[in-house]
Backbone as CSV, one residue per row, in Angstrom:
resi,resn,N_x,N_y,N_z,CA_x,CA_y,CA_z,C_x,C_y,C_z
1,UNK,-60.758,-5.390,-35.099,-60.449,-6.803,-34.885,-58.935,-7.004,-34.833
2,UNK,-58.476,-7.627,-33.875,-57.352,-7.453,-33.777,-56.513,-8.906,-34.807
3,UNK,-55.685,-8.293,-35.611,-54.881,-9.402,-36.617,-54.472,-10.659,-36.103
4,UNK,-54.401,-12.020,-36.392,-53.795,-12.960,-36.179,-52.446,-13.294,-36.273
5,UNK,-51.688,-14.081,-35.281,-50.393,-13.842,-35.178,-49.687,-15.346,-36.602
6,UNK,-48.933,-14.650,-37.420,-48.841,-15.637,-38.183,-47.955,-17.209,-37.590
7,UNK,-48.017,-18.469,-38.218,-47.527,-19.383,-37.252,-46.972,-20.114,-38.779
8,UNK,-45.656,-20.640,-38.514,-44.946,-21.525,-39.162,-45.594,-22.479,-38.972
9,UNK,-45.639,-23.769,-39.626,-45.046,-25.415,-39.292,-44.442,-25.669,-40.668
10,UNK,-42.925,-26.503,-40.331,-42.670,-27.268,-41.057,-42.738,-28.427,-40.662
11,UNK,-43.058,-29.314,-41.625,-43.676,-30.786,-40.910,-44.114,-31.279,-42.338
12,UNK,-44.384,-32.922,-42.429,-44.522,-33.817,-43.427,-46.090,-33.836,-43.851
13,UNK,-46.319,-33.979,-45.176,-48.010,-34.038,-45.350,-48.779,-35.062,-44.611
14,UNK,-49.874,-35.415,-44.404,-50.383,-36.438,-43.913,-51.772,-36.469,-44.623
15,UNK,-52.081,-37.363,-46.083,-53.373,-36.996,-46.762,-54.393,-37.582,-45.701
16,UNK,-54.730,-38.153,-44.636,-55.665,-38.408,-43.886,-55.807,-37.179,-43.185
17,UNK,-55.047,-36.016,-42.925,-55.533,-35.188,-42.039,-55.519,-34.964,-40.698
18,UNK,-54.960,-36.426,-40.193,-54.841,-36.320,-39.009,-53.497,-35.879,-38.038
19,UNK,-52.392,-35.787,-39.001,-50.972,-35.408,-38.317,-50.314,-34.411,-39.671
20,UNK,-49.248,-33.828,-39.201,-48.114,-33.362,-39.685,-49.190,-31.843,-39.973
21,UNK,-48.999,-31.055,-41.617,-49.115,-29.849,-41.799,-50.589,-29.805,-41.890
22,UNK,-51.188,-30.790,-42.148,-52.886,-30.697,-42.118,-53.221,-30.330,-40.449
23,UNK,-52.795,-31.282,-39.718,-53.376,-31.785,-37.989,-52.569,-29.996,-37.814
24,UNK,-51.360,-29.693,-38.170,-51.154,-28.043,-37.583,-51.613,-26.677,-38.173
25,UNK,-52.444,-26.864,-39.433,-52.900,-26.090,-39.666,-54.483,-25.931,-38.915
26,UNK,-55.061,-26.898,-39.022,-56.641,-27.086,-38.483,-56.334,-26.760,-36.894
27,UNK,-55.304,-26.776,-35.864,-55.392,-26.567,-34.385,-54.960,-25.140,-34.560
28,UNK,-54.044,-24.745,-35.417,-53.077,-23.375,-35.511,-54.966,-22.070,-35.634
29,UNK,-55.533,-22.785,-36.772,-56.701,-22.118,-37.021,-57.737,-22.226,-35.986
30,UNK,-58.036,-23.196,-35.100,-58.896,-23.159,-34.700,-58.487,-22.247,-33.120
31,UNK,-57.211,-21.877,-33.078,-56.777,-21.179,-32.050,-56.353,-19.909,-32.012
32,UNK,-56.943,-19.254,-33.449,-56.602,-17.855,-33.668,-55.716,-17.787,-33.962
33,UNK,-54.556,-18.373,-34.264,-53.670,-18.263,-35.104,-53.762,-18.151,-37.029
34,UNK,-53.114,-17.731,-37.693,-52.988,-17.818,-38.764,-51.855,-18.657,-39.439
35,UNK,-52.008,-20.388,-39.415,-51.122,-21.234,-40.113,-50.822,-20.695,-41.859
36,UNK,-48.916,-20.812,-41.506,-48.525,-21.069,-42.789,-47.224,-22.448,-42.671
37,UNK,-47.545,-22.733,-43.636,-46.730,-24.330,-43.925,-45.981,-24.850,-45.022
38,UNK,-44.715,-25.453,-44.807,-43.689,-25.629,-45.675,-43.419,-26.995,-45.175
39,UNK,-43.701,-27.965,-46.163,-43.300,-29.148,-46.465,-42.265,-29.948,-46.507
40,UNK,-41.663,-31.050,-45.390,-40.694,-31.724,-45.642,-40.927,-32.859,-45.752
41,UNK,-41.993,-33.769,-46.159,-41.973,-34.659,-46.366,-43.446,-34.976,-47.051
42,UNK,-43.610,-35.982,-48.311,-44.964,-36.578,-48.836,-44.744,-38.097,-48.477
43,UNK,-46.019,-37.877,-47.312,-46.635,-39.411,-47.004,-47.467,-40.137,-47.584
44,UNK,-47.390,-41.229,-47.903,-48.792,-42.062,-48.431,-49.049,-43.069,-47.539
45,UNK,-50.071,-42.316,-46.595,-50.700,-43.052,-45.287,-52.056,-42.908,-45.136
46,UNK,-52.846,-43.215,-44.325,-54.031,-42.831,-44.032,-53.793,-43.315,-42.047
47,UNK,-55.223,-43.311,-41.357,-54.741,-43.110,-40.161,-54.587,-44.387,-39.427
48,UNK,-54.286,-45.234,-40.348,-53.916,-46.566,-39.405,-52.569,-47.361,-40.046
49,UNK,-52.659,-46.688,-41.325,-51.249,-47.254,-41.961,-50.200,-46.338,-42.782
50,UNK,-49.319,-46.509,-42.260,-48.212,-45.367,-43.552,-47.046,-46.376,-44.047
51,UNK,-47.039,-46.486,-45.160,-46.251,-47.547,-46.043,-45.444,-46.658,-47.154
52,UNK,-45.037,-45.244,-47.212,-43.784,-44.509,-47.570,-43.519,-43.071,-47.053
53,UNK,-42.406,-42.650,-47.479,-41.995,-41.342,-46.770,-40.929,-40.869,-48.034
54,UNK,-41.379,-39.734,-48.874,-40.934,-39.020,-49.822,-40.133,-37.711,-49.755
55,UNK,-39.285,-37.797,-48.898,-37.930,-36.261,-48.304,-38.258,-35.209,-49.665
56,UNK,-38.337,-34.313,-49.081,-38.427,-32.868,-49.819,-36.847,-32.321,-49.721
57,UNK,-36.281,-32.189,-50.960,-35.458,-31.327,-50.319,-34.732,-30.208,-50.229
58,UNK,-33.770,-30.333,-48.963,-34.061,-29.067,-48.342,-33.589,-27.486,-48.868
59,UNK,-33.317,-27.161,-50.485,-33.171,-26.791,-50.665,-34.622,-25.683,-50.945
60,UNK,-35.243,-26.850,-51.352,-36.878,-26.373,-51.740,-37.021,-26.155,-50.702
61,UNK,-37.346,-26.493,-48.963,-37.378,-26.407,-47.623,-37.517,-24.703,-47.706
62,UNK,-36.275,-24.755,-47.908,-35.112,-23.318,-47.666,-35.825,-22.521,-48.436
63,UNK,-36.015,-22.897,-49.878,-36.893,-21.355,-50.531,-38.255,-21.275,-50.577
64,UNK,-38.982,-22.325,-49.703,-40.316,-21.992,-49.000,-40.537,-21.029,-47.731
65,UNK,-39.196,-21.291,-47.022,-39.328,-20.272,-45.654,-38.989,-18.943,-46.298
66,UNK,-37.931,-18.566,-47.359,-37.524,-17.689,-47.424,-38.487,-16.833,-47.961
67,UNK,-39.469,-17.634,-48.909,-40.552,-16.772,-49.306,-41.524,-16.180,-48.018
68,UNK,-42.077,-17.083,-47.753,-42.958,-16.632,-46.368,-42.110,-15.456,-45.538
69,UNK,-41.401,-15.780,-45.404,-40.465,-14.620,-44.085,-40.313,-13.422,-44.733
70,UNK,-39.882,-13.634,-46.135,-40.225,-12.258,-47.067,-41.158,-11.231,-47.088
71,UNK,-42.206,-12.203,-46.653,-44.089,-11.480,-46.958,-44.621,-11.246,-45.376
72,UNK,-43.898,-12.344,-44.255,-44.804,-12.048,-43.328,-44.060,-12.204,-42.376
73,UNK,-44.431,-11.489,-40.996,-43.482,-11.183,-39.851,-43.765,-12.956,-39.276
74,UNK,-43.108,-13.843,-39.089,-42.887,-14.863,-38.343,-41.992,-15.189,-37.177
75,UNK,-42.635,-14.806,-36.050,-41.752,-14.949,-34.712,-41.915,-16.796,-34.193
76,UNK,-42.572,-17.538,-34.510,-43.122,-18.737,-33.916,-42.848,-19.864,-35.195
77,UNK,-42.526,-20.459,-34.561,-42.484,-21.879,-35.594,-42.201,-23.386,-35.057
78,UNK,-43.342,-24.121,-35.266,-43.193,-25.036,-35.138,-42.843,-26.393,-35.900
79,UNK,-41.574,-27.484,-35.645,-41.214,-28.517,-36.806,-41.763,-29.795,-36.187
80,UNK,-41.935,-30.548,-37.405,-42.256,-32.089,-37.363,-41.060,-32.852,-38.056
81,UNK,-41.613,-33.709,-38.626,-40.724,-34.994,-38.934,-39.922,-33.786,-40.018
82,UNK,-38.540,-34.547,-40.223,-37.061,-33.866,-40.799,-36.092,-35.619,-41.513
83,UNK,-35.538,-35.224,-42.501,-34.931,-36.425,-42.578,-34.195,-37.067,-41.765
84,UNK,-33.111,-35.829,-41.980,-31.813,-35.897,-40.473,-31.058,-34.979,-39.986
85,UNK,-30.773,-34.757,-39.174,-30.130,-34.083,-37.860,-29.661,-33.190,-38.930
86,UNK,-28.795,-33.346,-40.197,-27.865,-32.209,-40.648,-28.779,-31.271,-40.972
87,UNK,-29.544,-32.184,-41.785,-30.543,-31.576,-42.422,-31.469,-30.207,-41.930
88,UNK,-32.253,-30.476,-40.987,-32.643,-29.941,-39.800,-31.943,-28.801,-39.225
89,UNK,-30.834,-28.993,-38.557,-29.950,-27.913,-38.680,-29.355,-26.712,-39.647
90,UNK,-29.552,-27.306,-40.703,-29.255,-26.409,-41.667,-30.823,-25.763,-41.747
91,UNK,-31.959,-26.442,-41.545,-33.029,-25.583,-41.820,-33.174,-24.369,-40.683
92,UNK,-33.079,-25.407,-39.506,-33.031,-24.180,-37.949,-31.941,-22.657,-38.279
93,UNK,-30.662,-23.469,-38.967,-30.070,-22.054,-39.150,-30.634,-21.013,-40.142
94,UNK,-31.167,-21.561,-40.903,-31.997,-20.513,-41.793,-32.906,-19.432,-40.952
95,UNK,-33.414,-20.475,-40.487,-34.791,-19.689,-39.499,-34.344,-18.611,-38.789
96,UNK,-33.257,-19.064,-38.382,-32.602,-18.384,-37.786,-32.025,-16.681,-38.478
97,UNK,-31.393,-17.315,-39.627,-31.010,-16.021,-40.530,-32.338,-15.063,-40.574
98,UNK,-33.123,-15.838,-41.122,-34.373,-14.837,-41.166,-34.699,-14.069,-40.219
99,UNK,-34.880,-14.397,-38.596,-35.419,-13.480,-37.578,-34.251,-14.284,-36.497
100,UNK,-33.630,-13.689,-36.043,-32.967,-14.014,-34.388,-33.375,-14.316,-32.997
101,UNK,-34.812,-13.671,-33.518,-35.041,-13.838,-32.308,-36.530,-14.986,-32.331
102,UNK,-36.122,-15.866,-33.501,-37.999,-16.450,-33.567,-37.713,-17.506,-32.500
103,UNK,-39.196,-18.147,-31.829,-39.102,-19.313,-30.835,-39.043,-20.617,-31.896
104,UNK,-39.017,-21.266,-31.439,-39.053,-22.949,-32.253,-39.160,-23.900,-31.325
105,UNK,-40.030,-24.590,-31.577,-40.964,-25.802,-30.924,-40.496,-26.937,-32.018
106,UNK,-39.758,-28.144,-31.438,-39.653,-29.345,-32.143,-39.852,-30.685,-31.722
107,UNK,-40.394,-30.821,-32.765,-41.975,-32.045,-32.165,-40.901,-33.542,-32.655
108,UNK,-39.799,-34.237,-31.835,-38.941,-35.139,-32.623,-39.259,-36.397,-32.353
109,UNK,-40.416,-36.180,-33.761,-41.342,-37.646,-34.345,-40.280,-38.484,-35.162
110,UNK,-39.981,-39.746,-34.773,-38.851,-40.790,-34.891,-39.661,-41.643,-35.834
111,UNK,-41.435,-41.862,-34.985,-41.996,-43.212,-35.669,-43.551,-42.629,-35.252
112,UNK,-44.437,-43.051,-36.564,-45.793,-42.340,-36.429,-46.386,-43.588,-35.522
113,UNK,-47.970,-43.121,-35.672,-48.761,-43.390,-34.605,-48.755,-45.102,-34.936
114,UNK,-48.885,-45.459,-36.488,-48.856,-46.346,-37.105,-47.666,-47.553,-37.328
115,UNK,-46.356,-46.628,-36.672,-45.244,-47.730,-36.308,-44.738,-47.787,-37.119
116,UNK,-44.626,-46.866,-38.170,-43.752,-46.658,-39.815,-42.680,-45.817,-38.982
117,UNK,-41.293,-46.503,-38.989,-40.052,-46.344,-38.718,-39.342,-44.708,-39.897
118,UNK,-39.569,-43.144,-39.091,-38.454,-42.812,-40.423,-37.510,-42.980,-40.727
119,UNK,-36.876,-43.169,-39.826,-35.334,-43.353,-39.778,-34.686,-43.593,-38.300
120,UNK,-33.621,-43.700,-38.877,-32.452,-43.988,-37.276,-32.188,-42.800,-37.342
121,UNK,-32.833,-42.238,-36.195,-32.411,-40.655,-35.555,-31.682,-41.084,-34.262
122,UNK,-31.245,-42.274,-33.864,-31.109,-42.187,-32.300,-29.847,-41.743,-32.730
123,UNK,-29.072,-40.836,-31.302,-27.683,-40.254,-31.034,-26.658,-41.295,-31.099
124,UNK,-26.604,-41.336,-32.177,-24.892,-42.172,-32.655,-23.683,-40.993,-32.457
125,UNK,-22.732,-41.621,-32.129,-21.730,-40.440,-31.940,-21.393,-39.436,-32.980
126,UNK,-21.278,-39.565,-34.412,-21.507,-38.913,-34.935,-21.960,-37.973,-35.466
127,UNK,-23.538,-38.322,-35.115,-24.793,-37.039,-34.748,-25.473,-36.349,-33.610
128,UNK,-24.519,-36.980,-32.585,-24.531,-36.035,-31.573,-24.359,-34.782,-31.136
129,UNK,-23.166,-34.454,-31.944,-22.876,-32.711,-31.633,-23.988,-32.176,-32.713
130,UNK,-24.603,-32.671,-33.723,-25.699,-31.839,-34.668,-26.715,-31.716,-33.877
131,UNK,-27.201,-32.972,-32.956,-28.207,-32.420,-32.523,-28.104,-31.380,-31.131
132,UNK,-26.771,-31.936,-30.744,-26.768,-30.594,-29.331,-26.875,-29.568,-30.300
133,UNK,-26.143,-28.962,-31.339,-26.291,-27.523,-31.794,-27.932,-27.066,-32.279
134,UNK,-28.831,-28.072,-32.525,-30.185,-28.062,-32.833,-30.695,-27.759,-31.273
135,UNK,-30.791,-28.309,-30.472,-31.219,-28.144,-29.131,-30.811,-26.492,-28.547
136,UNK,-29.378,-26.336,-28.379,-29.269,-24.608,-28.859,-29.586,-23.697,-28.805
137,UNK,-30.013,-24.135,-29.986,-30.733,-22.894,-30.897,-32.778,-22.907,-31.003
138,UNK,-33.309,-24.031,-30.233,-34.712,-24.125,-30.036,-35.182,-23.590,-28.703
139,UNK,-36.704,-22.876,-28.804,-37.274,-22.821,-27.484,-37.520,-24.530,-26.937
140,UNK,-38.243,-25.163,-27.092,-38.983,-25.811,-26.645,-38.527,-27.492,-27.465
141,UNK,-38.587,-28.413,-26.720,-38.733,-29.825,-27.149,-39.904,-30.741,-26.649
142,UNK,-40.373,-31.713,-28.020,-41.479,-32.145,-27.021,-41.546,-33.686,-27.289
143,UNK,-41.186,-34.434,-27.000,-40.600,-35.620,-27.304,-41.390,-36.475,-26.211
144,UNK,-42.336,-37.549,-26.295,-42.550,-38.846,-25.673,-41.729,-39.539,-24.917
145,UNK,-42.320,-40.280,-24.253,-40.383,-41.476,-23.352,-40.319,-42.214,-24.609
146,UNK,-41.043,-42.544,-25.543,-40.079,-43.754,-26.452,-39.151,-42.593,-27.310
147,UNK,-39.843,-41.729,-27.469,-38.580,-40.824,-27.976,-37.367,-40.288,-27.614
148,UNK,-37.877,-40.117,-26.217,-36.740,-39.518,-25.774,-35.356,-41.032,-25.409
149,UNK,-36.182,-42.122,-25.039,-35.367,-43.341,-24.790,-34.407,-43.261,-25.968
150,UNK,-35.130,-43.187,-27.474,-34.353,-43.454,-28.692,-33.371,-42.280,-28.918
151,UNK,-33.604,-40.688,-28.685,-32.745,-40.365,-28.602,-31.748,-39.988,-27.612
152,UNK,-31.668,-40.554,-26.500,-30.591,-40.939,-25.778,-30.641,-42.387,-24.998
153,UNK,-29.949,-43.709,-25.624,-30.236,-44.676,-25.334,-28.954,-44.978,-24.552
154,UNK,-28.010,-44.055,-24.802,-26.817,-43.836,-24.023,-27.280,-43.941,-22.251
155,UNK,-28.276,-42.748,-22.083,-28.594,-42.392,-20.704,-30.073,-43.142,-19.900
156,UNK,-30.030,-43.210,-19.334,-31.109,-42.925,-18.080,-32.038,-41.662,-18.248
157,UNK,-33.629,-42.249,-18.212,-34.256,-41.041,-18.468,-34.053,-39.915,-17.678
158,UNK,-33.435,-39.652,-16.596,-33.289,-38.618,-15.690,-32.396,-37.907,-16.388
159,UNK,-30.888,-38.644,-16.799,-29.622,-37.702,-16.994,-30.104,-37.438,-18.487
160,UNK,-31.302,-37.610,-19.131,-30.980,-37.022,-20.087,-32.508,-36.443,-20.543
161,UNK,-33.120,-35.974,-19.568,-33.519,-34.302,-18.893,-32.508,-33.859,-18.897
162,UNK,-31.849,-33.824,-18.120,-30.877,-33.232,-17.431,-30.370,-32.566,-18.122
163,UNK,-29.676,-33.624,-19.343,-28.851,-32.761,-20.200,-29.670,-31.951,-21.272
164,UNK,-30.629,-32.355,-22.133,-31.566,-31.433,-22.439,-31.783,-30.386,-21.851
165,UNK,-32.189,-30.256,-20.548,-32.747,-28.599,-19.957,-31.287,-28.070,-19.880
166,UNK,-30.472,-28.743,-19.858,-28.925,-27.485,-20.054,-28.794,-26.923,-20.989
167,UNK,-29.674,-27.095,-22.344,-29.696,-26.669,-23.373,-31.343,-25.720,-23.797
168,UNK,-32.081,-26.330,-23.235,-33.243,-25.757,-24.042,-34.326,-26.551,-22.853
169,UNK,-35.611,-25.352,-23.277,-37.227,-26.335,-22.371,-37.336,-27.561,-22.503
170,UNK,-38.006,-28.286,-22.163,-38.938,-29.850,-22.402,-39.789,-30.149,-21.887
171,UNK,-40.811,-30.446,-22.498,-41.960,-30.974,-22.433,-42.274,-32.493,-22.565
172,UNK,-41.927,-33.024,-22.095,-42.341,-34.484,-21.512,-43.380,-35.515,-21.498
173,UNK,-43.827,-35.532,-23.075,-45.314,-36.002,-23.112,-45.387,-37.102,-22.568
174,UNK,-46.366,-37.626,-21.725,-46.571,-38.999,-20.989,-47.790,-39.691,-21.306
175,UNK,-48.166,-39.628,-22.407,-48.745,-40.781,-23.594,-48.134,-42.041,-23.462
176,UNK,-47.096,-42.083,-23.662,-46.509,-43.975,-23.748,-45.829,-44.083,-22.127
177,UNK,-46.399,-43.733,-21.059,-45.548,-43.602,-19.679,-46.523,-44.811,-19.357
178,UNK,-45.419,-45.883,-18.818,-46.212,-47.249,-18.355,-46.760,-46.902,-16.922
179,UNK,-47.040,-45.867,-16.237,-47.384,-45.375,-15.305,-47.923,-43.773,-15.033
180,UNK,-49.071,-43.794,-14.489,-49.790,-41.999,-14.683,-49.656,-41.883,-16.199
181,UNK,-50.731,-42.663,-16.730,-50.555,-42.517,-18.214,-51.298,-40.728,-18.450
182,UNK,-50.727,-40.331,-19.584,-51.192,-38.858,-19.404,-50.880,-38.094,-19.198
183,UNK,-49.475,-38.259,-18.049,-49.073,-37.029,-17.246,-48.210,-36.723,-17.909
184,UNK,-47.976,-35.530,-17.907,-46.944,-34.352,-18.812,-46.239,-33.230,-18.335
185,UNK,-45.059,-33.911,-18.029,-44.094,-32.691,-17.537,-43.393,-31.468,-18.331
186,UNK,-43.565,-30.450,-17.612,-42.904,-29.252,-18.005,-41.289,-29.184,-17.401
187,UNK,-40.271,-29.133,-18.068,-38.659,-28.572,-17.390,-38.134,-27.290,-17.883
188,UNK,-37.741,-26.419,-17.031,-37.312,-24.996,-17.850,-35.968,-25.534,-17.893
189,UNK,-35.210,-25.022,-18.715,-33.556,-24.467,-18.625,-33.512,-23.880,-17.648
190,UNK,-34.235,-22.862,-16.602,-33.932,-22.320,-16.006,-34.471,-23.186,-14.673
191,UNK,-34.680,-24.359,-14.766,-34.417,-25.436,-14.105,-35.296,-25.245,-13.018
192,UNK,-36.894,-25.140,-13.469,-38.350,-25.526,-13.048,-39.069,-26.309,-13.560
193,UNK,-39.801,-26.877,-12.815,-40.271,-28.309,-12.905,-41.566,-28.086,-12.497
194,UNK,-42.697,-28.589,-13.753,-43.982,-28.847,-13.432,-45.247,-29.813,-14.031
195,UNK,-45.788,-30.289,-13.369,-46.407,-31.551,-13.657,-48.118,-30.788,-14.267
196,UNK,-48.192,-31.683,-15.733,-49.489,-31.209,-16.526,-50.597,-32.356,-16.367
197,UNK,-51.123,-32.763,-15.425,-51.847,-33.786,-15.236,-53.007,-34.237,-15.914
198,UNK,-53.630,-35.318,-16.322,-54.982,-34.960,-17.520,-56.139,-34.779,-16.956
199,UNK,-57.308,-34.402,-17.733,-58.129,-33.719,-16.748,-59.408,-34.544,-17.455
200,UNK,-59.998,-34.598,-18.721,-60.617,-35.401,-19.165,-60.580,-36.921,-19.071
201,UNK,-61.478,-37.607,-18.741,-61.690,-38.970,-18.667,-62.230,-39.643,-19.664
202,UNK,-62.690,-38.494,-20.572,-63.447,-39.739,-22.278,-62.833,-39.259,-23.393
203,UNK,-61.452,-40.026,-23.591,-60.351,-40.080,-23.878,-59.800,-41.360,-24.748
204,UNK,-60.475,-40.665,-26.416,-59.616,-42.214,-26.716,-58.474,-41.890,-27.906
205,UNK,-57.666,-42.539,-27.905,-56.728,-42.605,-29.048,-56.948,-41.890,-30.676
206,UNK,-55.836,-41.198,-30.789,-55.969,-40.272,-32.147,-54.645,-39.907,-32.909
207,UNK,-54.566,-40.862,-33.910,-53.478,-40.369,-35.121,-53.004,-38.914,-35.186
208,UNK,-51.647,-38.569,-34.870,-51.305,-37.283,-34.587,-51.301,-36.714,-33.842
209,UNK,-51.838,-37.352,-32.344,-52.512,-35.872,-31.008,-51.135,-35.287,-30.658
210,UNK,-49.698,-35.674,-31.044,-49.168,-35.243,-30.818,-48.467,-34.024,-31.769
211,UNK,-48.611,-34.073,-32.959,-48.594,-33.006,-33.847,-49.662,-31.756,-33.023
212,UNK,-50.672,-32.407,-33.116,-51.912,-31.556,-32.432,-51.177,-30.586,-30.891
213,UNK,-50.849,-31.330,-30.295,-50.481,-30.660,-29.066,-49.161,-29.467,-29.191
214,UNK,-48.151,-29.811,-30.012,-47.085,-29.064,-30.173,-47.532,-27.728,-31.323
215,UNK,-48.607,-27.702,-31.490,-48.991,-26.686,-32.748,-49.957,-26.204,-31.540
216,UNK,-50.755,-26.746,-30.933,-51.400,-25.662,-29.786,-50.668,-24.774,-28.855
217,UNK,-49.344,-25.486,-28.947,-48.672,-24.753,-27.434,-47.349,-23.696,-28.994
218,UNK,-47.604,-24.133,-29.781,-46.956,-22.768,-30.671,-47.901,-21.613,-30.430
219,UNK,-48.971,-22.131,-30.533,-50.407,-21.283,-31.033,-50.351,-20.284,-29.784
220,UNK,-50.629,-20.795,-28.582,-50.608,-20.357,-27.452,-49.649,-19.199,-27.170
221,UNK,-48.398,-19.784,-27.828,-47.035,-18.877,-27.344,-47.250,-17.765,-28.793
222,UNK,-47.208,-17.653,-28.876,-47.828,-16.822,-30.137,-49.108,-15.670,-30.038
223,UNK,-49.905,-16.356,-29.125,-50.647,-15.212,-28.839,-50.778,-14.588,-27.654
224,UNK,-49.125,-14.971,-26.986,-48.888,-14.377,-25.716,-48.961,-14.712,-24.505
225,UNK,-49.279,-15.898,-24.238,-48.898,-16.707,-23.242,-47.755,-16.923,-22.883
226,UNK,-47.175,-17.070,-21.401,-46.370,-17.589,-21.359,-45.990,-19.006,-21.326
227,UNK,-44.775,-19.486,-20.926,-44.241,-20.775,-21.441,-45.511,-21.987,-20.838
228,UNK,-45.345,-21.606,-19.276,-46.225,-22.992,-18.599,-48.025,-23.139,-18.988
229,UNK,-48.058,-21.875,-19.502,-49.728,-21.374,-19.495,-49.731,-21.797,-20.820
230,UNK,-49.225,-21.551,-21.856,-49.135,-22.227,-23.011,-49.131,-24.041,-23.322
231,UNK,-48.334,-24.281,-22.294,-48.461,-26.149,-22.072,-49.706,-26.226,-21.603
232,UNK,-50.181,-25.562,-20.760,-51.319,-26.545,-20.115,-52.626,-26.186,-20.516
233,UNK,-52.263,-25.098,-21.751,-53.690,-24.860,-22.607,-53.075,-25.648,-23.748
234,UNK,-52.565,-25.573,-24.100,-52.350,-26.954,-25.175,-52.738,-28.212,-24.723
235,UNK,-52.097,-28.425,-23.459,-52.812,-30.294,-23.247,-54.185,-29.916,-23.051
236,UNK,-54.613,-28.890,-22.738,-56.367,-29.199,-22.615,-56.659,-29.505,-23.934
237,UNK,-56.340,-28.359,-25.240,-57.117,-28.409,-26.162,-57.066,-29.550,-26.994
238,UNK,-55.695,-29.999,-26.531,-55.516,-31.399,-27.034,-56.505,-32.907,-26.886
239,UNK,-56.877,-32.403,-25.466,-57.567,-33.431,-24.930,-59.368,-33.348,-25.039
240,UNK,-59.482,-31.903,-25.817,-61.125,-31.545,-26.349,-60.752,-32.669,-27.845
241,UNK,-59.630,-32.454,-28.224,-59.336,-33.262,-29.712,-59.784,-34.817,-29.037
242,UNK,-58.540,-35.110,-28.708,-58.564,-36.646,-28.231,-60.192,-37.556,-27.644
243,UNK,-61.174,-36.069,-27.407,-62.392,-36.576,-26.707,-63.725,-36.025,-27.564
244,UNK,-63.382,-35.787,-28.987,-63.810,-35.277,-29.568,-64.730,-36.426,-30.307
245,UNK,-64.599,-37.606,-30.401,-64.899,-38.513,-30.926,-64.071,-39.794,-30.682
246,UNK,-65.367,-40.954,-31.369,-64.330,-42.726,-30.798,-63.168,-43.032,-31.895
247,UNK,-63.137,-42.276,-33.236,-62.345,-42.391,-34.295,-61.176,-42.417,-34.115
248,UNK,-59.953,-42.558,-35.045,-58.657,-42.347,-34.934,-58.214,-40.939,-35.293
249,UNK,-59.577,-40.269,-35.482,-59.079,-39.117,-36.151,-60.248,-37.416,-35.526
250,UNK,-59.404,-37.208,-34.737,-60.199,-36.011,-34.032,-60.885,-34.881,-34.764
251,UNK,-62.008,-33.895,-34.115,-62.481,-32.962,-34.203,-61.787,-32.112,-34.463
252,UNK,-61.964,-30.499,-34.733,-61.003,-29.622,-34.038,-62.617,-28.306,-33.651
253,UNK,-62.599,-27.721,-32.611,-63.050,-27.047,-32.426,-62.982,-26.698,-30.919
254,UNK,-62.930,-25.293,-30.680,-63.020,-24.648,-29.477,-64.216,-24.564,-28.352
């Protein structure tokens, strides 16, 4: 039997189950992966309301990865919610110390499904050069248009693709797109362009599908897929979640 490839997430608890290290362990598992998880944040939410956000910090962060990386080969890792930009960075550089060559997928959740604000992450001049050096140093970004609007409110959604793929992939979720709702673009750095269109039609709304989707396309890249084949088996499996039931809170199964 051939071993499972081990998979990071750092990402915030979610006791409903439906987002952060719960929603990436249950897709990480149900995709042959073997989830392990380090905590940056305790929520007290369930899947229609979140009314606090409890920062871990990142010192504890730091000697959760260091243990894991100690015990187990980790090439893949995927992050969720982070307090802030420094913060974050200082964790990416860790990751970094540990293996040079690991991928990193960052899922930059601003505001949950529920509209609980974490913080002002948008690019103030100040935290701008933290997050170019975060961008960097990641494979992959996977950010919504309200996300991506918030973190560059400076630009035009075009120029800031633009400037993103000069730095790193993106993935383009088109969930909140007031038009071709669904559709999901792929951009390389190496400056290819491809459209992930949805394919299911009984399709309803689910707390987290986006945690869900960025832990499938870790999962994916992890067990050897490449970059585009990895997106567009993630939005499927995403969309077995999303059609899995009428609830706010999906299935997981293959």
């Amino acid at each position: 039997m051939k071993n499972r490839p081990y998979i990071l997430t750092i990402a915030g608890f979610d006791p409903s189950g439906g987002a952060g290290l719960t929603a990436d362990i249950k897709t990480i598992e149900a995709l042959k992966g073997y989830g392990l998880a380090v905590c940056t944040a305790n929520t007290v939410q369930s899947d229609v309301e979140l009314i606090a956000c409890h920062w871990i910090d990142v010192e504890v962060i730091k000697s959760q990865i260091e243990i894991l990386f100690d015990r187990f080969s980790i090439d893949f890792v995927k992050i969720g919610i982070a307090q802030n930009w420094e913060g974050l960075n200082e964790i990416i550089d860790f990751l970094v110390e540990k293996n040079a060559k690991v991928k990193i997928i960052l899922d930059p959740i601003l505001k949950s499904s529920s509209d609980f604000d974490f913080h002002n992450m948008s690019l103030r001049a100040e935290s701008r050069s933290r997050f170019d050096e975060i961008l960097d140093k990641i494979y992959l970004l996977t950010p919504n248009y309200e996300e991506i609007h918030k973190l560059y409110n400076d630009k035009t959604i075009e120029e800031a693709i633009g400037y993103i793929c000069s730095k790193t992939n993106l993935f383009l979720k088109g969930g909140h797109r007031k038009e071709a709702v669904g559709k999901d673009e792929l951009f390389t750095k190496n400056g290819k362009y491809f459209v992930i269109n949805p394919k299911s039609q009984n399709i309803s709304e689910k707390h987290g599908s986006g945690c869900v989707l960025s832990s499938a396309i870790i999962t994916y890249l992890a067990l050897g897929f490449p970059l585009l084949k990895a997106c567009f088996r993630g939005k499927r499996y995403t969309e077995k979640v999303l059609s899995s039931n009428k609830s706010l809170l999906g299935y997981h199964r293959v």
